[in-house]
C-alpha positions in Angstrom: 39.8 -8.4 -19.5 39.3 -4.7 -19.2 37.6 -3.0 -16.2 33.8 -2.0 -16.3 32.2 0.8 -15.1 29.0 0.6 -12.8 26.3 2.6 -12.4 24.2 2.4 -9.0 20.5 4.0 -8.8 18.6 4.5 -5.5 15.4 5.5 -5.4 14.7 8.7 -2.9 11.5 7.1 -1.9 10.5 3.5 -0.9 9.0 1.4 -3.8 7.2 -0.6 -2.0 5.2 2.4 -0.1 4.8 4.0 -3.7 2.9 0.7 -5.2 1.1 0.1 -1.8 -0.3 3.9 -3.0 -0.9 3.0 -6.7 -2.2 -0.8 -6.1 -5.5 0.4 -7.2 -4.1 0.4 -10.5 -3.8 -2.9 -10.8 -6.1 -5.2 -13.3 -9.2 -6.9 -11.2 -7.7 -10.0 -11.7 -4.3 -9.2 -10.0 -5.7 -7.2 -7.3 -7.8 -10.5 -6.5 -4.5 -12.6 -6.5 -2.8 -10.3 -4.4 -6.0 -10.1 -1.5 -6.2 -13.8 -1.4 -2.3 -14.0 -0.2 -2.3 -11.1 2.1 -0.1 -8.5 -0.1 -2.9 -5.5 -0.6 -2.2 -4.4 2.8 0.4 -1.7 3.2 2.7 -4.5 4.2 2.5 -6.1 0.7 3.8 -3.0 -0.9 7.0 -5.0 -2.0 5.4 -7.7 -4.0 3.0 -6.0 -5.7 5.9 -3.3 -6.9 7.7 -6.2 -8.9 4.0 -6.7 -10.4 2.7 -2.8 -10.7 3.5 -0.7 -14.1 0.7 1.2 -14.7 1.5 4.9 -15.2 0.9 6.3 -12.0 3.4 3.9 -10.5 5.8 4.5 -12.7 5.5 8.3 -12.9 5.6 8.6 -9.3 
């Protein structure tokens, strides 16, 4: 066994307030998915960030 070393990365901003921002982005049919269960409102920011990577998103 030998030790490892670890790298840890924060973001400076909140994710989920950065893909509540871009959800727009997202294909018709997602976006549609995502209304019917509640998760386009700003409070839904966390789901669709694990489902958003169009450009914008990721550039911001």
């Amino acid at each position: 066994m030998r030790p490892v070393k670890t790298l840890i990365i924060y973001p400076s901003e909140r994710l989920d307030r950065i893909a509540a921002e871009h959800a727009t982005a997202l294909p018709w049919a997602v976006k549609v998915m995502l209304t019917g269960i509640g998760a386009m409102n700003r409070r839904g920011g966390a789901l669709t960030s694990y489902l958003l990577f169009e450009r914008p998103y990721t550039r911001a």
